[in-house]
C-alpha positions as CSV (number, residue, x, y, z in Angstrom):
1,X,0.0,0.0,0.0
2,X,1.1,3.5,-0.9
3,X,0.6,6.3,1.8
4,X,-0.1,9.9,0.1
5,X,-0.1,12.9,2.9
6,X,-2.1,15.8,1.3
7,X,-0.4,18.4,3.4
8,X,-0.6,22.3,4.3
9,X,-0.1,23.9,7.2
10,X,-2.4,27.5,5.8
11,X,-6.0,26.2,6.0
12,X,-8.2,27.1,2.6
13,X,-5.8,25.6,-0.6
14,X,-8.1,23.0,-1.0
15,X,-6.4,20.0,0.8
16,X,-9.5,17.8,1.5
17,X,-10.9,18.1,-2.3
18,X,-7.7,17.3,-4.0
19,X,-7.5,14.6,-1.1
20,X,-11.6,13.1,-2.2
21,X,-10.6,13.3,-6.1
22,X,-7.5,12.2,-6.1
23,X,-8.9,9.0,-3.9
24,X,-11.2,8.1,-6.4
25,X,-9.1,8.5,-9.6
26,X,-6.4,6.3,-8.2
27,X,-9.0,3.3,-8.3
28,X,-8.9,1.0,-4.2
29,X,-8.1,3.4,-1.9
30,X,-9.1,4.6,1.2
31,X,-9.2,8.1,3.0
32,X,-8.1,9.1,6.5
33,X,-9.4,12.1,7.7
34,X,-7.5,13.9,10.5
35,X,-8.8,17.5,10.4
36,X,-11.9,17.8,12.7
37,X,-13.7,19.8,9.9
38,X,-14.2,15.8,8.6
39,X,-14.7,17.5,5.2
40,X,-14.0,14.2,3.7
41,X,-15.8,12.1,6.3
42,X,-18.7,14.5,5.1
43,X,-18.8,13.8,1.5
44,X,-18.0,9.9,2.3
45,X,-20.9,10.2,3.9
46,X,-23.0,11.4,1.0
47,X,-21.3,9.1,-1.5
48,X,-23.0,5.7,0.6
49,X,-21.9,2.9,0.0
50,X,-19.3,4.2,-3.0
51,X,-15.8,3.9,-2.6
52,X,-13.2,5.4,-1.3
53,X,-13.4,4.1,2.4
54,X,-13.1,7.0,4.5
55,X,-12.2,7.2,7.8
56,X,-12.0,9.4,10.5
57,X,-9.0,9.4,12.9
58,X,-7.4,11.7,15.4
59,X,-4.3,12.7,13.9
60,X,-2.1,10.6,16.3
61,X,-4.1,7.7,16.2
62,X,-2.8,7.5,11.8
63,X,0.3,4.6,12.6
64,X,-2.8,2.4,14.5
65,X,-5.5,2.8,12.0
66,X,-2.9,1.4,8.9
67,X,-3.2,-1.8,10.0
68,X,-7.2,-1.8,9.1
69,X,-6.4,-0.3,5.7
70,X,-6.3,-2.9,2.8
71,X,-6.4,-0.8,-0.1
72,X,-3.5,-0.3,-2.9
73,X,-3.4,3.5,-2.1
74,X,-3.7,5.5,1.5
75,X,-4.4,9.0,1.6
76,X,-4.1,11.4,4.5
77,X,-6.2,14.2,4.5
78,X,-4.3,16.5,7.5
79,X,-5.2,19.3,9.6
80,X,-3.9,22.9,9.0
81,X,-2.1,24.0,12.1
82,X,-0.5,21.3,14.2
83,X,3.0,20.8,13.4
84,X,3.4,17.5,16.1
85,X,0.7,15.4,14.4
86,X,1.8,16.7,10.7
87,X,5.4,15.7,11.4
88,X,4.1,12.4,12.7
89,X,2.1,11.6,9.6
90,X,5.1,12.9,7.5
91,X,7.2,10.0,8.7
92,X,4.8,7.4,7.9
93,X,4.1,8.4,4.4
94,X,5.6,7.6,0.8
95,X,5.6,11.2,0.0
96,X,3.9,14.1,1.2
97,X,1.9,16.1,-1.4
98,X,2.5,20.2,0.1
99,X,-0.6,22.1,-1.6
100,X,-0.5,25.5,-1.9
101,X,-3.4,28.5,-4.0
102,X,-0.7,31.1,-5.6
103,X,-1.7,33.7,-3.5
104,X,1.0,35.6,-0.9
105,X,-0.3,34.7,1.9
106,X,-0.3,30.8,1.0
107,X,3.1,31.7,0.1
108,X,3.9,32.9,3.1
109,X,2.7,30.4,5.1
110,X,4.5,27.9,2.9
111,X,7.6,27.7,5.6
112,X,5.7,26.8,8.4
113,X,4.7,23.7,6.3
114,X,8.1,23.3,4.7
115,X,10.0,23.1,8.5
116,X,7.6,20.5,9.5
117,X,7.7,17.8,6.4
118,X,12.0,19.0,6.7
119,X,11.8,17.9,10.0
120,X,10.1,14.2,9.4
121,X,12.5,13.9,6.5
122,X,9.5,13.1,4.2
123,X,9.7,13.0,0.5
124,X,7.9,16.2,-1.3
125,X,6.0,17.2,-4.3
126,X,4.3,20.0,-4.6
127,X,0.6,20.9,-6.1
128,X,-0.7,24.7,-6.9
129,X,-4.3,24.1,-6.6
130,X,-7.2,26.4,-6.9
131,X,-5.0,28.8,-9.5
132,X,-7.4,31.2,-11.5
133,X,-7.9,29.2,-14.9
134,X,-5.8,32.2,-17.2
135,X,-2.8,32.6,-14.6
136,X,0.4,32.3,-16.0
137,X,2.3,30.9,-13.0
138,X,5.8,30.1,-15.0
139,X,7.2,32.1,-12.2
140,X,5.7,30.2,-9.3
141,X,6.5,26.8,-10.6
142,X,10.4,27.9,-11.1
143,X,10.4,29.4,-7.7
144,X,9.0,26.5,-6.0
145,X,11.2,23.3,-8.6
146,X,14.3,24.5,-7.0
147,X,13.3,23.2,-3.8
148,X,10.8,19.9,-4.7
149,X,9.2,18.9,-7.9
150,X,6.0,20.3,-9.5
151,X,3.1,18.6,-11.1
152,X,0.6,19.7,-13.3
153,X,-1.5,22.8,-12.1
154,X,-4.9,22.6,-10.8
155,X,-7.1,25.4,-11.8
156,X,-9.8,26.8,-9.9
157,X,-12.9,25.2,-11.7
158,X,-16.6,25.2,-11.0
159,X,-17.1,21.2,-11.3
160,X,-15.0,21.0,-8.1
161,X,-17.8,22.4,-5.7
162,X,-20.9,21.1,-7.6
163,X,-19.4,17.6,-7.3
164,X,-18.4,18.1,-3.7
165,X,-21.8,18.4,-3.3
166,X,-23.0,15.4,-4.6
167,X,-20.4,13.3,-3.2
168,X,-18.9,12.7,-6.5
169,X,-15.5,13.7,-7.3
170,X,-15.2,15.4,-10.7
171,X,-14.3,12.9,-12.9
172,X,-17.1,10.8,-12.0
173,X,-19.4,14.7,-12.0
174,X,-17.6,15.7,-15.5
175,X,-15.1,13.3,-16.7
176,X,-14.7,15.0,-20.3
177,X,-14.6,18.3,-17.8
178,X,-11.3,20.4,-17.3
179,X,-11.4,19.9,-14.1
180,X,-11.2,16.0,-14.3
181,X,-8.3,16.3,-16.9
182,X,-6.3,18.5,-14.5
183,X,-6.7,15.6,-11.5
184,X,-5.8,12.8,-14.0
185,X,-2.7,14.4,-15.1
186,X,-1.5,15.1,-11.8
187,X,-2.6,11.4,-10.6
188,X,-0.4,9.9,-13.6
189,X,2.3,12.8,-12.9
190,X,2.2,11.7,-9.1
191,X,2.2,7.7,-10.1
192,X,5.4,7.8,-12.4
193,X,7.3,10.2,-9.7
194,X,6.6,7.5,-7.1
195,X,7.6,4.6,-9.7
């Protein structure tokens, strides 16, 4: 099993829908949600019986709880703020995924997040999510390769909340949609980095 940490420590970027779609397009996964929001317990919750299993689990209850997951891929939807339990899941996963909008004050609180994941030793991609769909972010994604690698951009699209919604994520809402093509090519962008 494969153990994906979808991490930030600035609340708002969009950690627990990237966390929901990237679940379903990877195929037998399961979620663990540690922020006490339990956005994705939430729209587990309105998906029934449909996979991804989500679970909800106190952040420092993640190392117990990996025993009951059976799944080919683990995701780990964290909490903003607490650097102890983010360090904690850092350790434990295959690579942490650090999301961050392209906005200064995402920027600024991009240390905080980087001291943490530096500190577990984790391995790091990042993911600009949520960036406004004409953006030229050339710039950004420079800045950012010289430090950990960059996958595809995620755009701010409308299919994202409208299939939140319904509990579907957008490739099931819209999969011809921009918004699904976006997730797939970061999924396949994030399965050959870890291969």
């Amino acid at each position: 099993m494969k153990k994906i940490a979808i991490v930030s420590r600035k609340g708002g970027v969009g950690k627990s829908t990237l966390t929901m779609n990237l679940a379903v397009v990877a195929g037998p996964s399961t979620i663990i949600d540690t922020d006490p929001q339990a956005s994705c317990a939430d729209w587990g919750d309105r998906r029934a019986d449909d996979p991804p299993l989500v679970h909800t689990v106190p952040a420092g209850r993640v190392q117990v709880s990996l025993k009951r997951c059976q799944t080919d891929w683990l995701f780990v939807d964290t909490q903003p703020s607490a650097e102890a339990s983010l360090i904690e899941i850092a350790q434990i996963a295959d690579l942490c995924v650090v999301v961050l909008r392209p906005g200064q004050l995402e920027l600024d609180a991009l240390g905080a997040t980087l001291a943490a994941i530096r500190a577990a030793q984790a391995q790091v991609v990042f993911c600009i999510n949520q960036a406004h769909p004409q953006a030229n972010l050339t710039e950004l994604i420079e800045g950012l390769a010289v430090y950990y690698p960059v996958g595809p951009l995620i755009r701010s699209r409308a299919d994202f909340p409208a299939s939140v919604a319904e509990g579907r994520a957008v490739t099931e809402w819209n999969p011809d949609g921009k918004a699904a093509t976006e997730i797939k090519n970061y999924w396949l962008w994030l399965q050959e980095y870890l291969n």
